[in-house]
N, C-alpha and C positions, 0 to 999 in steps of 0.2 A: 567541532563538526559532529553531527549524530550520525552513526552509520549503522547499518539494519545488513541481514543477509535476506535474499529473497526466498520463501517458501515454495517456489516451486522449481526454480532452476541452482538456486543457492548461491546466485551472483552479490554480488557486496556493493549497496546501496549507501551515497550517503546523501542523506536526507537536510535539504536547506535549513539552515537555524532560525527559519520564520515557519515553519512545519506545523502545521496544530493536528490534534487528534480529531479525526474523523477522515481528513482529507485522502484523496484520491491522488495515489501516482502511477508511475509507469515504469515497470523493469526495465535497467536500457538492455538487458540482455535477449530476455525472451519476451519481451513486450507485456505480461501481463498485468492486471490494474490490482493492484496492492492498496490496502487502506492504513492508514496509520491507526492500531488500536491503542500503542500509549508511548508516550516518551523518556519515558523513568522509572524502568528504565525503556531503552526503544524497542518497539514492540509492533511488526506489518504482517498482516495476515493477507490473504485472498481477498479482494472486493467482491460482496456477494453480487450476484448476476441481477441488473432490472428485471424486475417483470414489465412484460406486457400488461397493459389497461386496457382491456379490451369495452370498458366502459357497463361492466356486470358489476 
């Protein structure tokens, strides 16, 4: 099992062993969207926020 702590609540994450990097999850604590930046070792930061398209 790979398990991560989350950056902004510091809840302890374990990340499914089919995980890839980039992907998007979800704290189960404080709900935020965490990104996987690497797995080796495991490594989730902040998902940065969409922008809006406002089509400019």
């Amino acid at each position: 099992m790979l398990n991560a702590n989350c950056p902004e609540c510091d809840a302890d994450i374990t990340l499914d062993p089919s995980a890839e990097v980039g992907e998007i999850i979800v704290c189960p604590d404080c709900g935020v969207d965490l990104e996987i930046i690497s797995l080796n070792p495991v490594k989730i930061d902040l998902a940065p926020m969409e922008q809006e398209d406002w089509g400019e």
